[in-house]
C-alpha positions in Angstrom: 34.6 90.6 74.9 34.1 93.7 72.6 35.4 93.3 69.1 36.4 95.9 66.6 33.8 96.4 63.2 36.1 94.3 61.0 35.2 96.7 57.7 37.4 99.2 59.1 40.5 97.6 59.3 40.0 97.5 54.8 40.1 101.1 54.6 43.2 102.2 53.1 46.1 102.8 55.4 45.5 106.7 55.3 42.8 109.1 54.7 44.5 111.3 51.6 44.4 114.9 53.3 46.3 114.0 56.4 48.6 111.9 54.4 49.5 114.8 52.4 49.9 116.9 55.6 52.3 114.2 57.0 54.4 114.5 53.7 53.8 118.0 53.6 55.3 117.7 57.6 58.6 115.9 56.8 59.8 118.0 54.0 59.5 120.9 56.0 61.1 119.1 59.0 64.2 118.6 56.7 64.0 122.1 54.5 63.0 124.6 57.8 63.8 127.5 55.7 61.3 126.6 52.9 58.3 128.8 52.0 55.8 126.2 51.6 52.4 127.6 49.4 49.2 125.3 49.5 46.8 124.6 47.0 46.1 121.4 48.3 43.1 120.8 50.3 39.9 122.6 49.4 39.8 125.0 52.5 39.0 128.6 51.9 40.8 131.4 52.9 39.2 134.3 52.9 37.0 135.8 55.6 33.6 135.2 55.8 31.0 137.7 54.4 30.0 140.4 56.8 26.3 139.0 55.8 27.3 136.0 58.0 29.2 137.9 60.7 26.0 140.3 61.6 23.7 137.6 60.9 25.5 135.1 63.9 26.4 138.0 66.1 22.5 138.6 66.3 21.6 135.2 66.7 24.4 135.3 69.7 22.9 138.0 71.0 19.5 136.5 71.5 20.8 133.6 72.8 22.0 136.1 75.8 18.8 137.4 76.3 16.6 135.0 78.2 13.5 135.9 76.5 15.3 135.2 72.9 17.0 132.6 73.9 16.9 129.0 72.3 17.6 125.9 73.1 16.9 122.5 70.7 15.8 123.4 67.5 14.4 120.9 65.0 16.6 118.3 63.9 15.8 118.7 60.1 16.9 122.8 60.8 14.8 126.2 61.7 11.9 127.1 58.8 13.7 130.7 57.8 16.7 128.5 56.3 14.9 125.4 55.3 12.5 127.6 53.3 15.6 130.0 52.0 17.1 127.5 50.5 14.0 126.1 48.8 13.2 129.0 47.4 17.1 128.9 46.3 16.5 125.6 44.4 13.2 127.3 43.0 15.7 130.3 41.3 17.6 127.6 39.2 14.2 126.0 37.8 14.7 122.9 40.4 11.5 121.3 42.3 12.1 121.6 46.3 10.1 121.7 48.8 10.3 122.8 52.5 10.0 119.9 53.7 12.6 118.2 51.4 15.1 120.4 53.3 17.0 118.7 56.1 19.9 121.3 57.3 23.0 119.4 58.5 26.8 120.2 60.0 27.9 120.1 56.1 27.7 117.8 52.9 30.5 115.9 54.0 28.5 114.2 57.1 25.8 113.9 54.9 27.3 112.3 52.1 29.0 109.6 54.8 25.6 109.2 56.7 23.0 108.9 53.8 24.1 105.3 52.7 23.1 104.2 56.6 19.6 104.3 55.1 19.8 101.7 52.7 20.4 97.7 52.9 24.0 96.1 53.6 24.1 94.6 50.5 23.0 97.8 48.2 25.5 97.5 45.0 27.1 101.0 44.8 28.5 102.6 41.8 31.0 105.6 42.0 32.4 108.0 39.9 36.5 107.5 39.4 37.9 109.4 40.2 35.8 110.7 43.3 35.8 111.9 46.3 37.2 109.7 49.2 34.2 109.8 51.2 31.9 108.5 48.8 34.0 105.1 49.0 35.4 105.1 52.5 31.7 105.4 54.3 30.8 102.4 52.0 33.8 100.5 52.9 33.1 101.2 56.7 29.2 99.8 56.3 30.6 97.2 54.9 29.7 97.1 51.8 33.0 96.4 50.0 36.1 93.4 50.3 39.0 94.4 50.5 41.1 96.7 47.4 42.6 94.6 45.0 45.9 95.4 43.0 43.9 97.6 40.7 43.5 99.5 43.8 39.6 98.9 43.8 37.7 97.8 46.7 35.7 94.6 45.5 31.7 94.7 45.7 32.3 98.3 44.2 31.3 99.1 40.9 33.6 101.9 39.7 32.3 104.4 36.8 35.8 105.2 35.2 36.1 109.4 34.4 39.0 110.0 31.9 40.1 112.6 29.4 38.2 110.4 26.6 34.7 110.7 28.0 35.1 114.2 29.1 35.3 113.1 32.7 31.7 112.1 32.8 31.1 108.4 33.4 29.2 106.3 31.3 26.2 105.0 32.4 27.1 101.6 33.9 26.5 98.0 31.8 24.8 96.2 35.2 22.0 97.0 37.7 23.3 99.1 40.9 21.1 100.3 43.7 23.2 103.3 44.6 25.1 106.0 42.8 27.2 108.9 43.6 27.6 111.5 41.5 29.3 114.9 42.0 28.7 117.8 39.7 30.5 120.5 39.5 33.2 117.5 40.4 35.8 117.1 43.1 38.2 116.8 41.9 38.5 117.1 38.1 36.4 120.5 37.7 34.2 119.0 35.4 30.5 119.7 35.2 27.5 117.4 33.9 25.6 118.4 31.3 22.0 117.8 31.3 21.8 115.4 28.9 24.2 113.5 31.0 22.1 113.7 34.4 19.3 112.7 32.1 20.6 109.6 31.2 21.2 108.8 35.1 18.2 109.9 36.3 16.5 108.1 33.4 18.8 104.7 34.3 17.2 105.1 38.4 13.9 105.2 37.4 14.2 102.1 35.0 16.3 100.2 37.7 15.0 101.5 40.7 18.2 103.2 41.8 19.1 105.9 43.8 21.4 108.6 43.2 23.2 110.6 45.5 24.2 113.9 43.6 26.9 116.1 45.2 26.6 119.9 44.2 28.4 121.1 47.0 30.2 123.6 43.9 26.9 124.2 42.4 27.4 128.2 42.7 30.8 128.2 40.7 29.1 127.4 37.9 29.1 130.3 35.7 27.8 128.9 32.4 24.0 129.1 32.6 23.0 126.1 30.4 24.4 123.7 32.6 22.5 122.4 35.8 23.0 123.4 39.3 20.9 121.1 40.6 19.9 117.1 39.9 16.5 118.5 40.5 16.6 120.3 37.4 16.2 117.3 35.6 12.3 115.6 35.5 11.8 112.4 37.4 14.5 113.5 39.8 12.2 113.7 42.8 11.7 109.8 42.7 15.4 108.7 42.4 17.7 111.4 43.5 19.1 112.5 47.2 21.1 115.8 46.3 23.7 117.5 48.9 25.1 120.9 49.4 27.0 123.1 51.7 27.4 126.6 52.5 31.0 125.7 52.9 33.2 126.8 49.3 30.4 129.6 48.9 30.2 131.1 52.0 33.4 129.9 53.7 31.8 128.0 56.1 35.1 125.0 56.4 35.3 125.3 60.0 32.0 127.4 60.5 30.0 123.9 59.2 26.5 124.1 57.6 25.0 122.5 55.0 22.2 120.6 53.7 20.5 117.0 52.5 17.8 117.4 50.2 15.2 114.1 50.7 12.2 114.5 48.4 8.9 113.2 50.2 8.4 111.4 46.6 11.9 109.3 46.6 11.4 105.5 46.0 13.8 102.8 46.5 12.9 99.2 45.1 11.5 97.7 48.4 10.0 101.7 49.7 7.4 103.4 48.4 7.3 107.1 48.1 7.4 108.7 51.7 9.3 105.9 53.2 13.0 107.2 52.8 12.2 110.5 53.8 11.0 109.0 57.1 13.6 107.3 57.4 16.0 110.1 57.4 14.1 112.2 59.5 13.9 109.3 61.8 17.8 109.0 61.3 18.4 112.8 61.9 16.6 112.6 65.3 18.4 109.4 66.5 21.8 110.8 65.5 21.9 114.4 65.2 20.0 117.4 67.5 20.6 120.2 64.4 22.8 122.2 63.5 23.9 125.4 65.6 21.4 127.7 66.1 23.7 130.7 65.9 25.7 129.0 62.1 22.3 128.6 61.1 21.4 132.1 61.5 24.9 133.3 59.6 23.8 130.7 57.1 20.2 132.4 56.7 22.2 136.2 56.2 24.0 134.7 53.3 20.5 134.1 51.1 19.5 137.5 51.8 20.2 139.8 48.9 22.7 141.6 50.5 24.3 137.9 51.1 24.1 136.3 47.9 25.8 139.9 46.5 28.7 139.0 48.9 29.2 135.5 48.8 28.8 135.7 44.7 32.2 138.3 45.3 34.1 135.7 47.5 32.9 132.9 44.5 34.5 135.8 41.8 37.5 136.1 43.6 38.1 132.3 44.3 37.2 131.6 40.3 39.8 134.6 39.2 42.2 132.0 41.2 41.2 129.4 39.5 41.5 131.3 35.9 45.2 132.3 37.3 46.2 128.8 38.0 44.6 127.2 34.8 46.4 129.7 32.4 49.8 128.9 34.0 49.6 125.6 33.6 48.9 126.1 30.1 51.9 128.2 29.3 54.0 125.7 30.7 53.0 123.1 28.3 51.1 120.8 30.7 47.8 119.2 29.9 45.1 121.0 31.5 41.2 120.4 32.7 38.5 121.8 35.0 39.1 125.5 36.4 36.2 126.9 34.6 32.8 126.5 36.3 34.4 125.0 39.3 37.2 126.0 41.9 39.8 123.1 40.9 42.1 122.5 38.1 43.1 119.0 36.9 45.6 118.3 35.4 47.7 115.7 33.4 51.1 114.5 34.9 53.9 114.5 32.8 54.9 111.5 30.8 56.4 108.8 33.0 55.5 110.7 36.2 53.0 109.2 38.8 50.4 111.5 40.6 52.7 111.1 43.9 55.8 111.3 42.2 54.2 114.8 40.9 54.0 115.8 44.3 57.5 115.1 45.6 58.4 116.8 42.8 56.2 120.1 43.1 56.9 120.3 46.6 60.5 119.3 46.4 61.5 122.1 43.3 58.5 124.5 43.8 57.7 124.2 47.4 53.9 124.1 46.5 51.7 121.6 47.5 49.1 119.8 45.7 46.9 116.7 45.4 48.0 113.4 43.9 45.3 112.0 41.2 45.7 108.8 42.8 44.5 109.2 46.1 41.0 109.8 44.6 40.7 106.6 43.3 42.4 104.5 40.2 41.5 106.3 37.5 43.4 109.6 38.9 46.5 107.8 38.5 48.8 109.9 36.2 46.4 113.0 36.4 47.1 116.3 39.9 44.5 118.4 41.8 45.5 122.2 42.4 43.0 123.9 44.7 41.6 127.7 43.9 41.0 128.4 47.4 44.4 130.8 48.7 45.0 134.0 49.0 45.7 135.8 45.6 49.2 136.6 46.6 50.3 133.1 47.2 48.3 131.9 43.9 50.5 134.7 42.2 53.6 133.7 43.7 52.7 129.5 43.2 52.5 130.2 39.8 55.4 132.2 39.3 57.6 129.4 40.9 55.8 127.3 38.4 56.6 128.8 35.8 60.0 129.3 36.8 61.2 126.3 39.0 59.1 123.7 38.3 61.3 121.4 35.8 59.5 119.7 33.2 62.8 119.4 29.9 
């Protein structure tokens, strides 16, 4: 008799993006006429640079041609890419090497599939509040019991991010094996200083940890003393795992491409250096066969020169959004976070005024949609997301029904 995986059925009841789109559904079910804006999910909206269009229209023509043509690839990606984006990390003072470089269908797989890699019983820390993947892919290895009425999952540690430590956790009070962290962060906008990744990387290497550092915003960051990589910070090589994507900076959402970064000199408590890396690699030719030959080339065009001049425009324009959003908040007296160095803005709810509640209410008096605090973990109770990524007509015309609609006396 075939039985489900039990660690599914204590996953929440729904995935937060496609419970917003159900809400999002109904209220246009009952107000058809409604003109409904959304800066909810973190999709982008603008066109892809034409760096990426020539770059995959050549790789699609070789693929006609049967002396060009391709078929597999390697797993861990093609050596143009792999090496561009070393090189990359070598441009922001980080330590990478070719064959750290494992190309992937996005940072999202990657940051659900990296965890496979490590024991059952791993004690995993996260940042709260985080992204739901971090915690869902856990919960479905198994790792967790069920979520409690604080809404934690038990067997997780949770690293609390709130207005009074500047949305940076503290460095947690017990040992953990595992540790997610995302800087610039999804979804508060907040970025780690160096002295903060210090302290972690610092904490892995005492306690032989490992950290899984998200930096899938890495290019928004506009202020040059912070870091855009964990492997900025020495010692990094031995405890970190970082991830990125060319999804927010190229606007690659539904073209998917991205990257895992597995140093050959990562150690975890029971694995000398070398034996994680294998273990990926060995992981990434079980499971995966590479990423797209022809996304990979469009991915390549964007680290030319002529690419990282276009897709440092479309990171501009998304970061003028941001700017836009931020300063309208702010004039109508709410409490306001992130939206500088990163392509969300965070914000307090109004007294009384849950994160959910927030978005009945912004949907029901503005018609704009947003993200609920909560449904990134507990400690984004009483706190909304509002996405930069939109057209700059609709960000102009959110705003002004912000300013105007939204009813805060």
């Amino acid at each position: 008799m075939a039985k489900i995986n039990p660690a599914y059925q204590r996953l929440s009841a729904g995935y937060l993006f496609p419970e917003i789109a159900r809400r999002t559904r109904e209220f246009q079910t009952a107000n058809p006429d409604a003109q409904i804006l959304r800066l909810g999910i973190g999709d982008t909206t603008e066109a892809l640079p034409q760096a990426a269009i020539d770059g995959m229209n050549e790789a699609v023509a070789k693929q006609g041609n049967r002396d060009s043509y391709i078929g597999y690839g390697d797993s861990e990606g093609i050596a143009p890419l792999r090496e561009a984006i070393a090189d990359m990390y070598k441009a922001w003072g980080a330590e990478v090497n070719v064959a750290d470089v494992f190309v992937s269908d996005g940072a999202k797989s990657d940051s659900a599939n990296i965890q496979s890699i490590f024991s059952s019983d791993a004690v995993v820390a996260v940042q709260d509040p985080a992204y739901p993947v971090y915690v869902d892919s856990n919960v479905m290895a198994g790792r967790t019991g069920l979520k409690n009425e604080q809404g934690q999952y038990e067997g997780l540690v949770y690293m609390p991010c709130t207005a009074e430590n500047g949305f940076f956790p503290e460095i947690p009070d017990q040992k953990v094996d595992l540790i997610y962290i995302c800087s610039p962060n999804n979804p508060t906008g907040t970025v780690a200083t160096r002295a903060q990744l210090e302290g972690f990387v610092n904490y892995a290497l005492e306690n032989k940890a490992v950290i899984i550092f998200d930096s899938a915003y890495a290019a928004f960051i506009e202020d040059e003393s912070l870091p855009r990589s964990i492997y900025e910070i020495p010692g990094a090589r031995k405890c970190a795992i970082e991830v990125n994507s060319f999804s927010k900076t190229a606007g690659f959402t539904g073209v998917r491409l991205g990257w895992a970064i597995v140093p050959t000199e990562l150690e975890a408590e029971d694995a000398e250096a070398g034996v994680l890396h294998k273990m990926w690699t060995r992981r990434q030719n079980t499971y995966f066969n590479g990423a797209s030959i022809v996304v990979q080339a469009g991915g390549l065009a964007t680290l030319s020169d002529e690419g990282k001049k276009q897709t440092g425009e479309l990171v501009s324009y998304y970061m003028e959004n941001a700017r836009i959003i931020r300063e309208c908040l702010i004039s109508v007296g709410l409490t306001v976070f992130g939206g500088k160095n990163a392509p969300y803005v965070w914000m307090k709810t109004p007294e009384g005024i849950s994160s959910w509640e927030f978005f009945d209410k912004l949907l029901g008096e503005c018609n704009v949609v947003g993200t609920p605090g909560a449904g990134f973990g507990p400690s984004g109770e009483g706190y909304f997301r509002l996405s930069a990524f939109g057209h700059r007509e609709n960000i102009f015309e959110a705003t002004e029904r912000i300013k105007n609609q939204l009813k805060l006396g």
